[in-house]
LUMLUMDREN-2810 file (N, C-alpha, C; in Angstrom, 1 decimal):
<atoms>
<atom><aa>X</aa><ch>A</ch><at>N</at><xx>-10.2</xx><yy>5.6</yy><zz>-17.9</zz></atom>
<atom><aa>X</aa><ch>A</ch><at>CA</at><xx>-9.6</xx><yy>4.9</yy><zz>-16.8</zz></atom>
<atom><aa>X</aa><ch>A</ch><at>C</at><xx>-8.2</xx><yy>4.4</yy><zz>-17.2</zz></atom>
<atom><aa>X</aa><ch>A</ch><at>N</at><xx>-7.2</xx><yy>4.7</yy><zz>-16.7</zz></atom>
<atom><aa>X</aa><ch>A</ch><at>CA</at><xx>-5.8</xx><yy>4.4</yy><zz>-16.7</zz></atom>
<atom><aa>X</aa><ch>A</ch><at>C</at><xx>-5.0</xx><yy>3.7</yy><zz>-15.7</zz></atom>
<atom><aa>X</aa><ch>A</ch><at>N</at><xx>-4.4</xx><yy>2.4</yy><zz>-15.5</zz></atom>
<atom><aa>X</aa><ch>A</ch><at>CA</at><xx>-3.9</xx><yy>1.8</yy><zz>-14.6</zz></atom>
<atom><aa>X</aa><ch>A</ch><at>C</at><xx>-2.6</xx><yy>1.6</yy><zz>-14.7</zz></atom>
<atom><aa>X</aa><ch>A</ch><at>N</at><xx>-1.8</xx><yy>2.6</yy><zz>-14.5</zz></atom>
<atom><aa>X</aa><ch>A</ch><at>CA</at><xx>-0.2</xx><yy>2.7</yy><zz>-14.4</zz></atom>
<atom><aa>X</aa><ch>A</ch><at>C</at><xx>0.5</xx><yy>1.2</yy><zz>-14.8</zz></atom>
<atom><aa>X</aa><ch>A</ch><at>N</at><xx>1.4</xx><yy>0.7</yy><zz>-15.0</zz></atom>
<atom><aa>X</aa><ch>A</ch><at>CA</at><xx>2.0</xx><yy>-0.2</yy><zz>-14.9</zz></atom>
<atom><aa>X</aa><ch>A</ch><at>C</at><xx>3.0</xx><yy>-0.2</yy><zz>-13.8</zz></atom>
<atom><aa>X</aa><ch>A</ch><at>N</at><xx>2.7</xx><yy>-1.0</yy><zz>-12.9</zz></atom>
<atom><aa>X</aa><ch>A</ch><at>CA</at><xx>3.1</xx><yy>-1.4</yy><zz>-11.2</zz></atom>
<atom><aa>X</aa><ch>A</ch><at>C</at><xx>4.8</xx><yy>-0.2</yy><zz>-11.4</zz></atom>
<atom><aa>X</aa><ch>A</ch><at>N</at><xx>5.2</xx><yy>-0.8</yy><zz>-12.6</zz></atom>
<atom><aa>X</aa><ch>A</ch><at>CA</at><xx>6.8</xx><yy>-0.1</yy><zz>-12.3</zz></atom>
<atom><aa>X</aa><ch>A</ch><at>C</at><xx>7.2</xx><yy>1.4</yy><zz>-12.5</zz></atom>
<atom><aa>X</aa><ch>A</ch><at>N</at><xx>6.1</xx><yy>1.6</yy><zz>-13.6</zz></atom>
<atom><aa>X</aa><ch>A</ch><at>CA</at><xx>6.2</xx><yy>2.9</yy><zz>-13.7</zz></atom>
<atom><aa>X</aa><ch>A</ch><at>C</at><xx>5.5</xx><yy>3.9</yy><zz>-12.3</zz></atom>
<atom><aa>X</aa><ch>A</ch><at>N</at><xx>4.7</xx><yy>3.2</yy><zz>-11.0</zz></atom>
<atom><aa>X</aa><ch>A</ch><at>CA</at><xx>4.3</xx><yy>4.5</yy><zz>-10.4</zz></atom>
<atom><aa>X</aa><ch>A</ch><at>C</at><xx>5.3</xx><yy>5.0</yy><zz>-9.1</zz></atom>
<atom><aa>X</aa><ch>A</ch><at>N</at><xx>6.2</xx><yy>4.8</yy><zz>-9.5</zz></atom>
<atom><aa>X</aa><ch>A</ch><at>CA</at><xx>7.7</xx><yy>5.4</yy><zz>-8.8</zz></atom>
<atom><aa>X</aa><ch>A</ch><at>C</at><xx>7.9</xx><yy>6.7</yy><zz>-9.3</zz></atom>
<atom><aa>X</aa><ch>A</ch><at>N</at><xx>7.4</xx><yy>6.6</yy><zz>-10.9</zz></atom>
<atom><aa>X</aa><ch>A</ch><at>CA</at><xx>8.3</xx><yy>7.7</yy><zz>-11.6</zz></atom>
<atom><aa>X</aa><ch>A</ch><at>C</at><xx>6.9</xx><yy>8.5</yy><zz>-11.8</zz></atom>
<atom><aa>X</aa><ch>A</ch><at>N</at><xx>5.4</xx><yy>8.4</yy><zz>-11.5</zz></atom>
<atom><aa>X</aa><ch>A</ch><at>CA</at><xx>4.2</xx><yy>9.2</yy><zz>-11.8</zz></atom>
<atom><aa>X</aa><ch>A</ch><at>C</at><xx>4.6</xx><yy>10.9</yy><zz>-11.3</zz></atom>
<atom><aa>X</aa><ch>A</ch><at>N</at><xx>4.6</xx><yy>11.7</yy><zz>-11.8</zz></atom>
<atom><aa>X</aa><ch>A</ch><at>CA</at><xx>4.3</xx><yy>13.0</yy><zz>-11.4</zz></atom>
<atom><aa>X</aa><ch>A</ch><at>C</at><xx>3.0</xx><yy>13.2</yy><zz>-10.5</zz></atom>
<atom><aa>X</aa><ch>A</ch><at>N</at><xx>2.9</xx><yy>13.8</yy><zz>-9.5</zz></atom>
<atom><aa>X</aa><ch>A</ch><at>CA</at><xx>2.3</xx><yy>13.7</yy><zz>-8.4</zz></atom>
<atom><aa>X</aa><ch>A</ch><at>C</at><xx>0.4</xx><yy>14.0</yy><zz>-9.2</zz></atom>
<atom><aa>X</aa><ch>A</ch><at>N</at><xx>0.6</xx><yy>14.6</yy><zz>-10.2</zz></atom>
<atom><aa>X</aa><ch>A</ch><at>CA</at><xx>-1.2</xx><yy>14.7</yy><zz>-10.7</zz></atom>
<atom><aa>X</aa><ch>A</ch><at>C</at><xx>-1.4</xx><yy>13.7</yy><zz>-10.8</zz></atom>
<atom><aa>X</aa><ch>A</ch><at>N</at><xx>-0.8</xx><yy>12.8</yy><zz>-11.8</zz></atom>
<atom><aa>X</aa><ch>A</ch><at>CA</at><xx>-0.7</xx><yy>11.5</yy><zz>-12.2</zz></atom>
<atom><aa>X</aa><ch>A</ch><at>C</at><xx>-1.1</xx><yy>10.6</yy><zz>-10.7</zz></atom>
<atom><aa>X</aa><ch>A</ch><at>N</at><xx>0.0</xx><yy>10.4</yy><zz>-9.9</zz></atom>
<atom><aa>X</aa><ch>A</ch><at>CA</at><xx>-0.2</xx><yy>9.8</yy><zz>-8.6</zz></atom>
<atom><aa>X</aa><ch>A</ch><at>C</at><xx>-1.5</xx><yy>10.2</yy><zz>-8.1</zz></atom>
<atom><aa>X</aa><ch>A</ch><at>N</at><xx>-1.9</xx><yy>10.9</yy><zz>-7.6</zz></atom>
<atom><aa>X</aa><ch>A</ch><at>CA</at><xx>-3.1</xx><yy>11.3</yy><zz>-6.8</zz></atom>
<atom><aa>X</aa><ch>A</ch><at>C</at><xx>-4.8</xx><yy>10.9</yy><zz>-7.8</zz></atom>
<atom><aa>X</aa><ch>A</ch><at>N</at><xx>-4.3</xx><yy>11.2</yy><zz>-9.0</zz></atom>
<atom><aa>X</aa><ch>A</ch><at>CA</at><xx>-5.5</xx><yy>10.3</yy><zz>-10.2</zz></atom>
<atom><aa>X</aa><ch>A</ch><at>C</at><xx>-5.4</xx><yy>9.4</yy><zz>-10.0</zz></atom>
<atom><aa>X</aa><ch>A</ch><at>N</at><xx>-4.5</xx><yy>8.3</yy><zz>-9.6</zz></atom>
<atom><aa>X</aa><ch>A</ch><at>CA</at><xx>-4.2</xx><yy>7.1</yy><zz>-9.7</zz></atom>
<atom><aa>X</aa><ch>A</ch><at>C</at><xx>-5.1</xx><yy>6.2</yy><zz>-8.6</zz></atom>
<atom><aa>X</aa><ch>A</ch><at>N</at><xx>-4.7</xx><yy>7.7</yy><zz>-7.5</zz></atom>
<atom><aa>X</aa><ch>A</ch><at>CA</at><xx>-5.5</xx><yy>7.4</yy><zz>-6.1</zz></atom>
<atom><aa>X</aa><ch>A</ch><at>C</at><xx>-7.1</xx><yy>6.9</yy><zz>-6.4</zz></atom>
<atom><aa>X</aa><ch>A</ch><at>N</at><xx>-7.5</xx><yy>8.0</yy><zz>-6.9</zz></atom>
<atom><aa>X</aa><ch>A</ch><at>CA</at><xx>-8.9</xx><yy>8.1</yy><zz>-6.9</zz></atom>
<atom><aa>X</aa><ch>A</ch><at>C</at><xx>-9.6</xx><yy>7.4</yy><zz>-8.0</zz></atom>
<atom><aa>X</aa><ch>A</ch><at>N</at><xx>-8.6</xx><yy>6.8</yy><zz>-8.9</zz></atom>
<atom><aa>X</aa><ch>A</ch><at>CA</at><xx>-9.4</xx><yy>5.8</yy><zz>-9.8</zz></atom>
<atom><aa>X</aa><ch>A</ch><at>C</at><xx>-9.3</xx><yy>4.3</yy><zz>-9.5</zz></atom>
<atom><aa>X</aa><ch>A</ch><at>N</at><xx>-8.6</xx><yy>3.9</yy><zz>-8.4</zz></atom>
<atom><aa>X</aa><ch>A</ch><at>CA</at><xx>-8.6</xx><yy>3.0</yy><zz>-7.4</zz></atom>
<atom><aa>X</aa><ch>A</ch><at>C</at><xx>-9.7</xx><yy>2.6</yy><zz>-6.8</zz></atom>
<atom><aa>X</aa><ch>A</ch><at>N</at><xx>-9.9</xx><yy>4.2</yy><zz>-5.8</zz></atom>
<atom><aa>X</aa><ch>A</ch><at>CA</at><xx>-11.1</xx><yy>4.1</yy><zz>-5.1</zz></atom>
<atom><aa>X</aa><ch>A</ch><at>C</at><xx>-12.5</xx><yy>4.3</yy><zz>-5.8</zz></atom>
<atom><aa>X</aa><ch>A</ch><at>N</at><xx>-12.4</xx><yy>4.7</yy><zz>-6.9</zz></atom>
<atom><aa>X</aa><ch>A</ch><at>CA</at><xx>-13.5</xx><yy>4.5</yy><zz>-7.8</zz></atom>
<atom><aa>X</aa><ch>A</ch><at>C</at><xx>-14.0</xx><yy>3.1</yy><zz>-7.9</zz></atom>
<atom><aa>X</aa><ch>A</ch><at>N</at><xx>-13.0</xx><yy>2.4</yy><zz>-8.5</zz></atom>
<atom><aa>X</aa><ch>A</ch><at>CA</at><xx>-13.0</xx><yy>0.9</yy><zz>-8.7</zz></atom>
<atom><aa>X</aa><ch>A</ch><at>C</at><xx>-13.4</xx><yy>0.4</yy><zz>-7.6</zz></atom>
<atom><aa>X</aa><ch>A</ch><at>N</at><xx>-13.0</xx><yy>0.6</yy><zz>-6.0</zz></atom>
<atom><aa>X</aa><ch>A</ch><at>CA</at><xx>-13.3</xx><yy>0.0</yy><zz>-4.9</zz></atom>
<atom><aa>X</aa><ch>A</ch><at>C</at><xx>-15.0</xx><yy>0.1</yy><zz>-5.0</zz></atom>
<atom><aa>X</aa><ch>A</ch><at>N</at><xx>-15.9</xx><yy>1.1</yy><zz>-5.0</zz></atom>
<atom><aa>X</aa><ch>A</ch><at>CA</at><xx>-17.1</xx><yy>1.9</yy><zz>-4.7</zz></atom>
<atom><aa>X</aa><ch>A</ch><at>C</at><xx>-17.5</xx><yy>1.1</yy><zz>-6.0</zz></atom>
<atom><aa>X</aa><ch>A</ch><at>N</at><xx>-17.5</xx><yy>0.8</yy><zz>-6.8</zz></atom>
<atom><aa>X</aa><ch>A</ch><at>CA</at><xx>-17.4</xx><yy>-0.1</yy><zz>-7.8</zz></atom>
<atom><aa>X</aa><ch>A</ch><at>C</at><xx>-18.9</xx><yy>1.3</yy><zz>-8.7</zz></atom>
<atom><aa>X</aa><ch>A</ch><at>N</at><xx>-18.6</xx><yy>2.4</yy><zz>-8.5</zz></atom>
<atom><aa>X</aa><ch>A</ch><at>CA</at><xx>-18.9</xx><yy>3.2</yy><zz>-9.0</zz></atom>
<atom><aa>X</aa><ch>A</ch><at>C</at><xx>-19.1</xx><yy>3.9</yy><zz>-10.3</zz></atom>
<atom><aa>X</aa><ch>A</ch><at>N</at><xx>-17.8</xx><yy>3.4</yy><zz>-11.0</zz></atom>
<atom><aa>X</aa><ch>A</ch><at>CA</at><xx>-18.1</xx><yy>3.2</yy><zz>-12.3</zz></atom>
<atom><aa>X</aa><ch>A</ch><at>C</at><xx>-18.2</xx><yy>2.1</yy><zz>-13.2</zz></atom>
<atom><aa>X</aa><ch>A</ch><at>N</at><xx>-19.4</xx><yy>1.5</yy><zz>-12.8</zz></atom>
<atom><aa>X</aa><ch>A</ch><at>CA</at><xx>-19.6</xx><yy>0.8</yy><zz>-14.2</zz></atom>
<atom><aa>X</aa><ch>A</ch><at>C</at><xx>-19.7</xx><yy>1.2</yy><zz>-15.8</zz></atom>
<atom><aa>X</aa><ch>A</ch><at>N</at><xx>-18.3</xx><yy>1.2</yy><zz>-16.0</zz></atom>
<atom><aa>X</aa><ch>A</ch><at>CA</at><xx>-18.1</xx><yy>1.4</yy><zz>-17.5</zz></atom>
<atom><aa>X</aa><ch>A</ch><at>C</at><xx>-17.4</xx><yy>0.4</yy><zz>-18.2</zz></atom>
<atom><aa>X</aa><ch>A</ch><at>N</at><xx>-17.5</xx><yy>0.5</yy><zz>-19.7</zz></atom>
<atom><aa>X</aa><ch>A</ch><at>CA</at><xx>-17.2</xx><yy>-0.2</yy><zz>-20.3</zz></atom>
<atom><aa>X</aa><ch>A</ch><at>C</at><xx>-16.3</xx><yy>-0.6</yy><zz>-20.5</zz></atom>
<atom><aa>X</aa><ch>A</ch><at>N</at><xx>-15.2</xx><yy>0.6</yy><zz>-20.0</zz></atom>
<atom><aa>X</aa><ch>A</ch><at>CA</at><xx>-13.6</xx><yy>1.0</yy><zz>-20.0</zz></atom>
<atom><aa>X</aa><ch>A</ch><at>C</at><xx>-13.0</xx><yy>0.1</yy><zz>-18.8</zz></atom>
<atom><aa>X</aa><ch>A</ch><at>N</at><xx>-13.7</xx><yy>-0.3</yy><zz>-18.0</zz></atom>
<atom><aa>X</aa><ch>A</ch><at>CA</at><xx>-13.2</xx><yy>-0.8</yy><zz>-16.5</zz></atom>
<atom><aa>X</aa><ch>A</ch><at>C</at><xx>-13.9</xx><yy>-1.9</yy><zz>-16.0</zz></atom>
<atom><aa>X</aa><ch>A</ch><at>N</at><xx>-14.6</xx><yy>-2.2</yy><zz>-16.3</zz></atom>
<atom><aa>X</aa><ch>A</ch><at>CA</at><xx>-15.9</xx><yy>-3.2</yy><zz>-16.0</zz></atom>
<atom><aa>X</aa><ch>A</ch><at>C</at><xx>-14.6</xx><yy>-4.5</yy><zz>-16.0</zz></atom>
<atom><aa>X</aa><ch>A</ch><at>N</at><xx>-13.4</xx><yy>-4.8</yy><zz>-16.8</zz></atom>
<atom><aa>X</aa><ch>A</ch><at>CA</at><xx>-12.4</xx><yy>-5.8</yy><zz>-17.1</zz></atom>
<atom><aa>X</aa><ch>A</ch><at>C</at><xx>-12.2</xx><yy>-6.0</yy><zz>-15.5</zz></atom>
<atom><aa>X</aa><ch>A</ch><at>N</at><xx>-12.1</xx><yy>-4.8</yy><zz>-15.0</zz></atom>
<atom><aa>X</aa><ch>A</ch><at>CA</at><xx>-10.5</xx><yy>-5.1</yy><zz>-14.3</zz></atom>
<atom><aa>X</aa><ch>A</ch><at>C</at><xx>-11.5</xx><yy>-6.1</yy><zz>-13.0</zz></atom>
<atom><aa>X</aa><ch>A</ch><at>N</at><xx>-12.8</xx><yy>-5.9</yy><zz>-13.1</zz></atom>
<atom><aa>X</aa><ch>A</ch><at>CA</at><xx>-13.6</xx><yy>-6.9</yy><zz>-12.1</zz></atom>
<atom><aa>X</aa><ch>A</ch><at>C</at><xx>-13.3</xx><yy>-8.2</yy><zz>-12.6</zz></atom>
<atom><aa>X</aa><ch>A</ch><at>N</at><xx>-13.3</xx><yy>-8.8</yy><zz>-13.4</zz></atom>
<atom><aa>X</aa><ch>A</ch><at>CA</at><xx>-12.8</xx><yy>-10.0</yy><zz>-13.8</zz></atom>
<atom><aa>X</aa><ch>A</ch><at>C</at><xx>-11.4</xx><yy>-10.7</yy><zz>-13.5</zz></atom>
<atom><aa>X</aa><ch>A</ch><at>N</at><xx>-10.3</xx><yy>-9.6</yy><zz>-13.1</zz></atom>
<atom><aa>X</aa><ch>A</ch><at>CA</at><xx>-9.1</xx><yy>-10.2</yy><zz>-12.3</zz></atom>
<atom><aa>X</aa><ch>A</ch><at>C</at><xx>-9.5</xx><yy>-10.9</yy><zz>-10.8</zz></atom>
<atom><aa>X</aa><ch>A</ch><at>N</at><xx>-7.9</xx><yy>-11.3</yy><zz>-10.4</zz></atom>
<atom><aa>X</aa><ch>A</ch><at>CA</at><xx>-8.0</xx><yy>-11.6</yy><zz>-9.0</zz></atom>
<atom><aa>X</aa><ch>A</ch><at>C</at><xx>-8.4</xx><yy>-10.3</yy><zz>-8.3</zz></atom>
<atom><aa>X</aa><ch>A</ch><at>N</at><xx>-8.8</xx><yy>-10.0</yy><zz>-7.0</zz></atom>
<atom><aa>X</aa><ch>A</ch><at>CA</at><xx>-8.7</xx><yy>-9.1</yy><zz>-6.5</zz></atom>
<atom><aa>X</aa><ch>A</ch><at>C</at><xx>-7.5</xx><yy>-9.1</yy><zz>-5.8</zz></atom>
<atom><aa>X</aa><ch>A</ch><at>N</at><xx>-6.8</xx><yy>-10.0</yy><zz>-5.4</zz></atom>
<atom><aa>X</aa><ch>A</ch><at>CA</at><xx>-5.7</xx><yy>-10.1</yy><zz>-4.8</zz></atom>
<atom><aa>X</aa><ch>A</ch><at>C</at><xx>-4.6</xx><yy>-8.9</yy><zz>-5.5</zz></atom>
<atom><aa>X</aa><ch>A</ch><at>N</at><xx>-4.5</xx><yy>-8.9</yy><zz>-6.9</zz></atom>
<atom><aa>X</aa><ch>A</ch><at>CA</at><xx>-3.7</xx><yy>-8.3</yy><zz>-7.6</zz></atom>
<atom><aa>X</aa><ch>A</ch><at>C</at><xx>-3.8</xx><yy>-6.9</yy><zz>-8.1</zz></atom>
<atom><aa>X</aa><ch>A</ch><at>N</at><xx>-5.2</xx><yy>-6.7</yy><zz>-7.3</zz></atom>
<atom><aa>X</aa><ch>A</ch><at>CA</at><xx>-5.4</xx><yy>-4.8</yy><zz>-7.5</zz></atom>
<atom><aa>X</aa><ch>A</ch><at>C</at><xx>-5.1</xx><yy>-4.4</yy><zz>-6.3</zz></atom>
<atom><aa>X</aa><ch>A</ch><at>N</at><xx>-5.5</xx><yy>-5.6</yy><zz>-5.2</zz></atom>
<atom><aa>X</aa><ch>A</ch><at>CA</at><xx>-5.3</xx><yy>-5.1</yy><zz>-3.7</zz></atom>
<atom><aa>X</aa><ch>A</ch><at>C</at><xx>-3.5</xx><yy>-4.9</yy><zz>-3.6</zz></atom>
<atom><aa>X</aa><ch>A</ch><at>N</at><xx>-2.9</xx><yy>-5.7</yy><zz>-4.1</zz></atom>
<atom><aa>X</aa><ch>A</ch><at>CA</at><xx>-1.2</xx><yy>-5.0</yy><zz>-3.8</zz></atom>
<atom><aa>X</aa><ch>A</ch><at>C</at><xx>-0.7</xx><yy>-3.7</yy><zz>-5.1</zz></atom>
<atom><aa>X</aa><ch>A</ch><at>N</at><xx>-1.6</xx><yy>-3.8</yy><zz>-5.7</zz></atom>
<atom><aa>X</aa><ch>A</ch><at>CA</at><xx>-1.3</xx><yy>-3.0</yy><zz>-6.6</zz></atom>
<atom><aa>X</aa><ch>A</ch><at>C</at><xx>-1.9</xx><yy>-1.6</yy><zz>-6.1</zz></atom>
<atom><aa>X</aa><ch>A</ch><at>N</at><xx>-2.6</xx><yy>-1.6</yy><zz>-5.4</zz></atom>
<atom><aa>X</aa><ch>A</ch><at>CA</at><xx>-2.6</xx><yy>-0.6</yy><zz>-4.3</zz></atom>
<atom><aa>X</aa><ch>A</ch><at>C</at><xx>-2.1</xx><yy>-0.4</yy><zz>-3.4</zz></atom>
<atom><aa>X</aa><ch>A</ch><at>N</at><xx>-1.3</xx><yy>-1.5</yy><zz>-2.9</zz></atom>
<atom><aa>X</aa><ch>A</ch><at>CA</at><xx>-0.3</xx><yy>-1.1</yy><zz>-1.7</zz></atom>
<atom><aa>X</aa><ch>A</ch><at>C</at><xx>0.9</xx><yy>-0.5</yy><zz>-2.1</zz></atom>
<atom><aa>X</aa><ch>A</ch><at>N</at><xx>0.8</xx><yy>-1.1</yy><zz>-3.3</zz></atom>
<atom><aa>X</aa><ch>A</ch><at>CA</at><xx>2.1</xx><yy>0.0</yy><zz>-4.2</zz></atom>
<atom><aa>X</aa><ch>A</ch><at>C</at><xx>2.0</xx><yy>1.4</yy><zz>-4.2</zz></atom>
<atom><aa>X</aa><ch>A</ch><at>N</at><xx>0.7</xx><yy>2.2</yy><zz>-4.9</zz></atom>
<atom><aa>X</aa><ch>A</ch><at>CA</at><xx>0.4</xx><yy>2.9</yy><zz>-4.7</zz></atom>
<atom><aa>X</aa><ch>A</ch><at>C</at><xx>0.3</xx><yy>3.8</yy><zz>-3.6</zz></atom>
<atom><aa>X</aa><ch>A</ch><at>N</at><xx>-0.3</xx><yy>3.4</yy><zz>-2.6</zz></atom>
<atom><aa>X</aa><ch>A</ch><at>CA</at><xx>-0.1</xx><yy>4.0</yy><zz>-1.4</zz></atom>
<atom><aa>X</aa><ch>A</ch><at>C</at><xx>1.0</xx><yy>4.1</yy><zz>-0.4</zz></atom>
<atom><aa>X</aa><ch>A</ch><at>N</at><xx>1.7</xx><yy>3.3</yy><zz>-1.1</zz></atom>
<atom><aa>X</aa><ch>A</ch><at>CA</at><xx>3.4</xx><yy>3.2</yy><zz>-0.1</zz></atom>
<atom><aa>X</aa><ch>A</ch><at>C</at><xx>4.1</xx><yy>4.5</yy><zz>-1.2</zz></atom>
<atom><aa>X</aa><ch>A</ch><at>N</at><xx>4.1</xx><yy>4.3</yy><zz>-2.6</zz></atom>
<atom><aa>X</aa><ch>A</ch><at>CA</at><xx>4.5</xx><yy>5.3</yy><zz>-3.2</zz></atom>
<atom><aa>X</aa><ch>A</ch><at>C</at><xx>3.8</xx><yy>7.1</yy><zz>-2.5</zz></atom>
<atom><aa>X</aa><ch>A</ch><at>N</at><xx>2.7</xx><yy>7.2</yy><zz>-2.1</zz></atom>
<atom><aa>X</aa><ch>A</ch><at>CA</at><xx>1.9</xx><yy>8.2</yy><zz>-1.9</zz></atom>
<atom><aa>X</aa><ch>A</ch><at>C</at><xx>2.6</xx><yy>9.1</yy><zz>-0.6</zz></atom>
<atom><aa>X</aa><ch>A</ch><at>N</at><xx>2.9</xx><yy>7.7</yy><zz>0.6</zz></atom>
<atom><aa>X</aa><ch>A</ch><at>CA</at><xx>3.4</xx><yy>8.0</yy><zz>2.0</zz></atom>
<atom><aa>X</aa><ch>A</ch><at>C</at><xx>4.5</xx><yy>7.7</yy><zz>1.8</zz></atom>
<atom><aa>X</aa><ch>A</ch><at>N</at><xx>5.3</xx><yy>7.5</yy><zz>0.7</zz></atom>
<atom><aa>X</aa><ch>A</ch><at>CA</at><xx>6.8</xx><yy>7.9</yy><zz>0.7</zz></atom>
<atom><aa>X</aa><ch>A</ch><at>C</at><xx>7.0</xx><yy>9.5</yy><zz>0.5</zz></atom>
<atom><aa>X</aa><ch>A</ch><at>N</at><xx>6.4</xx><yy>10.1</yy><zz>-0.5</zz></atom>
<atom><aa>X</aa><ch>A</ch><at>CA</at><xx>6.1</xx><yy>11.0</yy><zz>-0.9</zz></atom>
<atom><aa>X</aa><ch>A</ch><at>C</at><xx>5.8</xx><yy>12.1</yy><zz>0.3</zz></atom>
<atom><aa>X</aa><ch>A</ch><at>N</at><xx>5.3</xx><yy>11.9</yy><zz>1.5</zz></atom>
<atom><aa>X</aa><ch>A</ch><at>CA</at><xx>4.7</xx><yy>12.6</yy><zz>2.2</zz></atom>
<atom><aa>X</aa><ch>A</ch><at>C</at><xx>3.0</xx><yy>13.0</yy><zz>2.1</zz></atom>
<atom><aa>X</aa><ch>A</ch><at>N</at><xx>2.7</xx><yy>12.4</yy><zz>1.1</zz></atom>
<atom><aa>X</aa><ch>A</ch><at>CA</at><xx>1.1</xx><yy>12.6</yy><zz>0.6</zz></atom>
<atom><aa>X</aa><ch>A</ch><at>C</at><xx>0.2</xx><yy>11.9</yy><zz>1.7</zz></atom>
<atom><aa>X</aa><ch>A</ch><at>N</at><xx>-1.0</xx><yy>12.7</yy><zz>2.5</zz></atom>
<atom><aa>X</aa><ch>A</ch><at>CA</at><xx>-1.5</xx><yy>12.2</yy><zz>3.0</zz></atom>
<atom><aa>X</aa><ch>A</ch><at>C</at><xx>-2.6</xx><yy>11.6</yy><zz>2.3</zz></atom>
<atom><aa>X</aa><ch>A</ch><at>N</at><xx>-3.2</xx><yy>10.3</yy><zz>3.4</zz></atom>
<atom><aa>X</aa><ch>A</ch><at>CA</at><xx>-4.1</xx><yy>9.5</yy><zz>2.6</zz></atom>
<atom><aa>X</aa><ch>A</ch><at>C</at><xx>-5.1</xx><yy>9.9</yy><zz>3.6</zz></atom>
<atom><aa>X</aa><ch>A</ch><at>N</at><xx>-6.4</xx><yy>10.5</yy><zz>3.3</zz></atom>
<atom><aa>X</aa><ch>A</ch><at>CA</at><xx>-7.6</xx><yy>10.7</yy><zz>3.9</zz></atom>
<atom><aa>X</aa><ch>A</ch><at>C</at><xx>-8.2</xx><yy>9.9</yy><zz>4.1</zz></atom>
<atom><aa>X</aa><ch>A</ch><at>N</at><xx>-8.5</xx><yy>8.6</yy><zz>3.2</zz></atom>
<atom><aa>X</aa><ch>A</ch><at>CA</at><xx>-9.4</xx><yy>7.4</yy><zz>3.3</zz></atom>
<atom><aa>X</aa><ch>A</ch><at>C</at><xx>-8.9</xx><yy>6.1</yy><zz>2.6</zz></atom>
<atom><aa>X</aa><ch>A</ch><at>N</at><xx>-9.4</xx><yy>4.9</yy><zz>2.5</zz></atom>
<atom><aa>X</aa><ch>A</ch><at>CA</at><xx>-8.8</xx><yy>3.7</yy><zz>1.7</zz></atom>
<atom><aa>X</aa><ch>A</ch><at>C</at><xx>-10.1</xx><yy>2.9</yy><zz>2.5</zz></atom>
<atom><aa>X</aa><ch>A</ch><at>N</at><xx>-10.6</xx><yy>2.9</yy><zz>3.5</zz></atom>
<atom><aa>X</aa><ch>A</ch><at>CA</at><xx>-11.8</xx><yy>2.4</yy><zz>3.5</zz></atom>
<atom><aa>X</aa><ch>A</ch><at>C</at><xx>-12.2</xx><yy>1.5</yy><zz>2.6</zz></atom>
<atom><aa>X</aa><ch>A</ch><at>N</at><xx>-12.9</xx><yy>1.6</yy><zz>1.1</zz></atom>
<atom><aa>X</aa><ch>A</ch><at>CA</at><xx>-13.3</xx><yy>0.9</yy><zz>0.1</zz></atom>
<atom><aa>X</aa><ch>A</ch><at>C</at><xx>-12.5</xx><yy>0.1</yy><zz>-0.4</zz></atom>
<atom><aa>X</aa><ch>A</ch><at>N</at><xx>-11.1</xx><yy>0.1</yy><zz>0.2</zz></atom>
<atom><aa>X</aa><ch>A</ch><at>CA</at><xx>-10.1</xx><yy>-0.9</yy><zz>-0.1</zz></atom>
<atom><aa>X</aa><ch>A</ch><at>C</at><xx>-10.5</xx><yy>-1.8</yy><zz>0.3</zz></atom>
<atom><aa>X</aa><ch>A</ch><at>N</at><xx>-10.8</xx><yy>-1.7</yy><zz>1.9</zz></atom>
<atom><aa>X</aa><ch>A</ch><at>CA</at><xx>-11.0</xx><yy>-3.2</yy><zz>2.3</zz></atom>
<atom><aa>X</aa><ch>A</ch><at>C</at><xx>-12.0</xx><yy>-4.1</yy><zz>2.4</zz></atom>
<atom><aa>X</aa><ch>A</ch><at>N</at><xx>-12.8</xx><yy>-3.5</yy><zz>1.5</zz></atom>
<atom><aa>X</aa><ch>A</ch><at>CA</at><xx>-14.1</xx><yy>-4.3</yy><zz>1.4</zz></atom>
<atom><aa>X</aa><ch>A</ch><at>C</at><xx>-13.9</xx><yy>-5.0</yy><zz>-0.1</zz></atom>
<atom><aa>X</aa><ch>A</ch><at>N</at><xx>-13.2</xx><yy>-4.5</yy><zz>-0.6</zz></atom>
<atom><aa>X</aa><ch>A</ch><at>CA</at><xx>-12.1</xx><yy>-5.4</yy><zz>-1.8</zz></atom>
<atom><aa>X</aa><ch>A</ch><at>C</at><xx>-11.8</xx><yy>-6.8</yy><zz>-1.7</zz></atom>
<atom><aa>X</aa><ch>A</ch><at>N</at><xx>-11.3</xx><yy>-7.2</yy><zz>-0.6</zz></atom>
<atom><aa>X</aa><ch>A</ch><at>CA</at><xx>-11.3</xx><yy>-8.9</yy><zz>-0.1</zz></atom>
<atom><aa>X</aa><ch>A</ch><at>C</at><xx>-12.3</xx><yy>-9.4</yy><zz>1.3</zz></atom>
</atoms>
């Protein structure tokens, strides 16, 4: 599990970006409980939730469609 640094996902190469997607919504589904990620439940949620709005504004700048985000919002 890899979580970009907010400033670097401007510059992600689109594999990168689109993983980025889906290890998000991983986290949302709270699907992987691993050892590697289990942390980031211990933050605010407030601060994954804009850190996905980053994300996905980067995505639909791009022209990338977003199929789902659903599990986002059961996030707050």
């Amino acid at each position: 599990m890899r979580l970009w640094h907010i400033d670097l996902i401007a510059y992600l190469p689109k594999g990168q970006l689109l993983s980025q997607w889906r290890e998000l919504n991983s986290i949302f589904a709270k699907e992987d409980q691993h050892i590697l990620i289990n942390y980031i439940y211990e933050y605010p949620k407030e601060d994954l939730y804009l850190y996905t709005e980053k994300v996905m504004a980067e995505m639909k700048k791009r022209g990338y469609q977003i199929r789902t985000y659903e599990k986002k919002e059961s996030l707050l």
